[in-house]
C-alpha positions in Angstrom: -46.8 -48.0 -47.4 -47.9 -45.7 -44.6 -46.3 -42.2 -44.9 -45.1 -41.0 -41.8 -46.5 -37.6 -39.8 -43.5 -34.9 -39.2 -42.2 -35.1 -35.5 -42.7 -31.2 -34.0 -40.9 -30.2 -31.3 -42.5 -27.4 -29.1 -41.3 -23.8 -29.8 -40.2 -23.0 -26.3 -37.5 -26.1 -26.8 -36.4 -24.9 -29.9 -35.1 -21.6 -28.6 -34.4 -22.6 -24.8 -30.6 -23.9 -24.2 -30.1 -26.5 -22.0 -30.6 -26.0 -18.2 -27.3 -27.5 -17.8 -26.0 -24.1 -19.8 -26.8 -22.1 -16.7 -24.8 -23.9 -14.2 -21.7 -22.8 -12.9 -18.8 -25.0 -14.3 -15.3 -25.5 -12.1 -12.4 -23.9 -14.3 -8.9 -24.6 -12.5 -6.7 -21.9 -12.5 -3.7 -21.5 -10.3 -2.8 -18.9 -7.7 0.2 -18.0 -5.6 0.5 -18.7 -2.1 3.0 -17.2 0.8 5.6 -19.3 2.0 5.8 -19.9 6.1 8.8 -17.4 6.3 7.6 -14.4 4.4 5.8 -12.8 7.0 8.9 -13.1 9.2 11.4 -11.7 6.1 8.8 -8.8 5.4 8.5 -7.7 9.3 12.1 -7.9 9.7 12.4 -5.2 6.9 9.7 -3.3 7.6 10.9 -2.6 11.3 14.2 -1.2 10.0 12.5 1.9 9.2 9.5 2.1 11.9 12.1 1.2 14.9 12.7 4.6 16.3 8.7 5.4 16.5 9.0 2.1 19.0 11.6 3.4 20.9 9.4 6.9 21.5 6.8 4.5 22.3 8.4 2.8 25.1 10.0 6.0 26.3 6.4 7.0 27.3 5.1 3.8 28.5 7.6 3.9 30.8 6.7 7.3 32.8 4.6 6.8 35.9 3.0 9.9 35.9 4.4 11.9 33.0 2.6 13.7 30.4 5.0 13.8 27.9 4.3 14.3 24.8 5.8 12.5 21.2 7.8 15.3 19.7 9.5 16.8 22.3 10.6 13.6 23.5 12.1 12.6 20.1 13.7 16.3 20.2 15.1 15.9 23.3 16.9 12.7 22.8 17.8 13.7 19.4 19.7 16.9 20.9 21.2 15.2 23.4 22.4 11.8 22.7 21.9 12.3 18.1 19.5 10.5 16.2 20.9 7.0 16.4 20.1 6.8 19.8 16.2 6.2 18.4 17.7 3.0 17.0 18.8 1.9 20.4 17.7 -1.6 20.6 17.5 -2.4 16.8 19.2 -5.5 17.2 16.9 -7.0 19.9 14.0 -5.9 17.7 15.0 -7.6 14.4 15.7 -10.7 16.6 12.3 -10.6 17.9 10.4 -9.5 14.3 12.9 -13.0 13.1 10.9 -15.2 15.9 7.8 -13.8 17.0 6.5 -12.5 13.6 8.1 -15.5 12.0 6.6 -18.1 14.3 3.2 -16.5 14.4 3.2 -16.0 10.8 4.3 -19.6 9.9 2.2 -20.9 12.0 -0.9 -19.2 11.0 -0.2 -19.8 7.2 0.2 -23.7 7.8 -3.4 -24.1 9.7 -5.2 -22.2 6.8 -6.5 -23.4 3.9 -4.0 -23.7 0.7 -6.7 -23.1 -1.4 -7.2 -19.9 -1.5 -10.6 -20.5 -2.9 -12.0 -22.8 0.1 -14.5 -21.2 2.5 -12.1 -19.7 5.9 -15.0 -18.0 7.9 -14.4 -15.2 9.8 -14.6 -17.0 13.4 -12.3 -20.1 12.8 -9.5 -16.8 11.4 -9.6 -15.4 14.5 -9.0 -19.5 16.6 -6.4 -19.2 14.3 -4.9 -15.8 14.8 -4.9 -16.6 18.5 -3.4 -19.2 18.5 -0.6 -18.5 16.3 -0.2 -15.4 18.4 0.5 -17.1 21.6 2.6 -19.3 20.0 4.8 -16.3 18.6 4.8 -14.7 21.7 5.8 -17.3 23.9 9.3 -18.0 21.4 9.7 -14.2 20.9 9.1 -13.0 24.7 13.0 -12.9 25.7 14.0 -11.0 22.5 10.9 -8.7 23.1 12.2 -7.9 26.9 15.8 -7.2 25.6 14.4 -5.0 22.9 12.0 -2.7 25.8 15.2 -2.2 28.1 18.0 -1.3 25.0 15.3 1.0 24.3 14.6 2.2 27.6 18.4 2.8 28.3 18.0 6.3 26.1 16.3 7.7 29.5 17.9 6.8 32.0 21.0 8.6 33.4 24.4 6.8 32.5 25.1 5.3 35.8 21.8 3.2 35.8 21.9 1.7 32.0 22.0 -1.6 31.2 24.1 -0.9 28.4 24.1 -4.0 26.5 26.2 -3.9 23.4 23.5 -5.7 21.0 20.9 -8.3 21.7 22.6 -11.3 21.9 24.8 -9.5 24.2 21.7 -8.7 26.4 20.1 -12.1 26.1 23.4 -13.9 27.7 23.2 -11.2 30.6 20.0 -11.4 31.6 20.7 -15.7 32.1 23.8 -14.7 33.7 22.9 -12.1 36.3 19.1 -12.6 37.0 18.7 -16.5 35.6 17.1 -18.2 32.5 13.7 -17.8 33.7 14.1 -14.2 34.1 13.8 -14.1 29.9 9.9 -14.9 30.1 9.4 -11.9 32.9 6.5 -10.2 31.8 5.9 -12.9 29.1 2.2 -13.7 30.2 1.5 -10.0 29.0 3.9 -10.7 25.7 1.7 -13.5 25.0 -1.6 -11.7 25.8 -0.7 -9.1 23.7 0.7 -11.2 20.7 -2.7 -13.0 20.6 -4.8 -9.8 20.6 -2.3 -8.3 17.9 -2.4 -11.4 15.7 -6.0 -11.6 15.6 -6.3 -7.8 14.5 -3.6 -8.3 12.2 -3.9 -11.4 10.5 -7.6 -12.3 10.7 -9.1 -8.6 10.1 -6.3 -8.1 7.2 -7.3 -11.9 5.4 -11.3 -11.0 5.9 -11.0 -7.1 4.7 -8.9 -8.6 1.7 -11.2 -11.4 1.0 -14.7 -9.0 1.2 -12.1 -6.7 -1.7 -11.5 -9.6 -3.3 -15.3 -10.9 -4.1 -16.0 -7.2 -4.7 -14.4 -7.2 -7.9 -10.8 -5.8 -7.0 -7.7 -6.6 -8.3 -5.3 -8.6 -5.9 -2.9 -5.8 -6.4 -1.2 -2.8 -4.0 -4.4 -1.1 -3.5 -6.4 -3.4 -2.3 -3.4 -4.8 0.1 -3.5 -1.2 1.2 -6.9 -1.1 2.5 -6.5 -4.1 4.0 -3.7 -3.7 6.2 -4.9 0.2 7.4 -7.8 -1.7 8.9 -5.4 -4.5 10.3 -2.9 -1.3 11.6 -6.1 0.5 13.1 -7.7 -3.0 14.9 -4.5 -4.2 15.6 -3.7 -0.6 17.5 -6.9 0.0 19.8 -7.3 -3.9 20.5 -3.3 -4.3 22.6 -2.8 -0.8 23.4 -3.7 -1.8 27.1 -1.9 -5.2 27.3 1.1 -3.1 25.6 1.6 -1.0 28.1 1.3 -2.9 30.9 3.8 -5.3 28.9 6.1 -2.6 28.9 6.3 -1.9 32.5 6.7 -5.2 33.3 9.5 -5.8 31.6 11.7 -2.4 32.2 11.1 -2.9 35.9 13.8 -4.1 38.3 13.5 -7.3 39.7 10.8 -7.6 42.5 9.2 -4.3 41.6 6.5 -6.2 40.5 4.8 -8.9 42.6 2.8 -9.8 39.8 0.3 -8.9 36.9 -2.2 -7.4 39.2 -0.2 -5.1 41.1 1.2 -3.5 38.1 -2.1 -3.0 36.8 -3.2 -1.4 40.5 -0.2 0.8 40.3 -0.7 1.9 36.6 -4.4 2.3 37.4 -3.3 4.8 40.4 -2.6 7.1 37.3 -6.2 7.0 35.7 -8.0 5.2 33.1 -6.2 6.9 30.3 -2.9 5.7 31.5 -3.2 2.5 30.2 -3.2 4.2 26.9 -0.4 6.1 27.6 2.0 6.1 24.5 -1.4 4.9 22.2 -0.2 8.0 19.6 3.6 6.5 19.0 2.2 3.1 19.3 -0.3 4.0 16.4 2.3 5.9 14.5 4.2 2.8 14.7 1.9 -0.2 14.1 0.4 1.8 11.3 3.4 1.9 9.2 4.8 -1.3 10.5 1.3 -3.1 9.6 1.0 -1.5 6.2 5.0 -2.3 5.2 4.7 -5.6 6.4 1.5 -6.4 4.2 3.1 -4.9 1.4 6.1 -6.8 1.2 4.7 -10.2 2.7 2.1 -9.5 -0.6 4.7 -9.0 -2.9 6.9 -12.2 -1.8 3.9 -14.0 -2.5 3.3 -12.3 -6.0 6.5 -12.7 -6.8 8.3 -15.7 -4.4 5.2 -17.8 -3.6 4.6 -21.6 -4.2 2.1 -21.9 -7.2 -1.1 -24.0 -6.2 -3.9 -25.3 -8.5 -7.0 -25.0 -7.6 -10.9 -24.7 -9.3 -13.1 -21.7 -8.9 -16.4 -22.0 -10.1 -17.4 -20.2 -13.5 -20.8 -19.3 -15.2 -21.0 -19.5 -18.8 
């Protein structure tokens, strides 16, 4: 019987694995993910302690040719009317954080991806910012108008304020003495602005994170930090023009105004910088606004979110 010759394998397959050992495998894991409201719930808190820098904010807006200045406009109304009157309008503003944010929010968190780990380019965030946006600003606009004149009311003398006594109060006389459409006065600027505000918000805060994210961080305070002080600082320069003339259109009597253009003519009369007028209070208040609001709509999700599944892909 014919003995049989050794099989030898070559060397280089002895001590190579597999090329299927050098793929990336999927791993499921889960992640948490925000629930429509939280953006809404963590605004609404967030804007019980950054209220009064608003109020200064629309204080300046509001001069036509004043060059005042943040602290000795918070002084003076502080020593002559005490330091609740910086809260005037609180109400109206925690009505509007309930709807606009809420709305803009909601909507943005339904048209994104649940899985966190599926591509969301840059471009298609920003479609989607906008368009949440002008949805929130749209539903918000009458709360936002009743929030600029309670606020307003600290500088005018007594015998020309509105005085309404919170904001439902002020939504039910504005239908009443100047008519239901009267709510959406000045609300093409309330949606321009929501769109621009949304988009440096939401999309720059989701991309920053994201870039951290595939860095190496830890989804954890720090990183939500960074993220939403870029959000505050985009979100600031982008609207501080649409903001002010926003402003003005909504604290003006009725028929001051023709339209959008004129009130831009008229604020242009004062010079470019004008339409930046109140950009320091507006920073001041978007900055810590933007970076509260991240903060708590992070840890609602952390801690309140819905848990998803999803696969990421792993190397051995």
């Amino acid at each position: 019987m014919a003995a049989t010759s050794p099989q030898f394998r070559p060397v280089a397959e002895l001590i190579s694995p597999p090329v299927d050992a050098f793929r990336s495998r999927p791993v499921s894991v889960t992640r948490k993910v925000a629930r429509w409201y939280f953006g809404g719930v963590a605004s609404t808190l967030a804007v019980c302690i950054t209220h009064p820098l608003d109020t200064l904010k629309v204080y300046l807006q509001t001069q036509q040719g004043s060059s005042a200045r943040l602290l000795p406009v918070a002084t003076q109304i502080i020593r002559q009317q005490g330091f609740l009157a910086l809260y005037s309008g609180i109400s109206a503003s925690l009505i509007r954080q309930l709807t606009h944010t809420t709305t803009r929010f909601g909507i943005y968190e339904a048209l994104k991806p649940s899985d966190p780990t599926k591509p969301f380019p840059f471009h298609i965030k920003i479609l989607t910012a906008g368009f949440s946006g002008a949805c929130g600003g749209f539903v918000g606009a009458p709360a936002d108008l009743v929030n600029v004149r309670m606020q307003n009311d600290v500088k005018l003398p007594e015998g020309m304020r509105r005085n309404y006594k919170h904001a439902l109060d002020g939504l039910v006389r504005v239908v009443r003495e100047e008519g239901f459409v009267r709510l959406w006065s000045g609300s093409s600027m309330v949606i321009v602005r929501s769109v621009f505000i949304t988009i440096g918000q939401l999309s720059f805060y989701d991309q920053v994170k994201q870039f951290l994210l595939r860095m190496g961080c830890p989804d954890s305070a720090g990183t939500h930090l960074l993220g939403s002080s870029v959000a505050a600082c985009s979100s600031t320069t982008i609207t501080a023009p649409f903001d002010c003339i926003k402003t003005r259109m909504q604290n003006a009597e009725p028929g001051r105004y023709e339209n959008l253009r004129q009130c831009i003519k008229e604020t242009a009369k004062d010079g470019p910088l004008a339409f930046y007028k109140g950009f320091v209070p507006a920073f001041v208040r978007i900055g810590p606004q933007t970076v509260l609001m991240f903060l708590l709509y992070e840890q609602l999700r952390l801690n309140f979110g819905v848990t998803v599944r999803c696969s990421v892909e792993c190397s051995p």
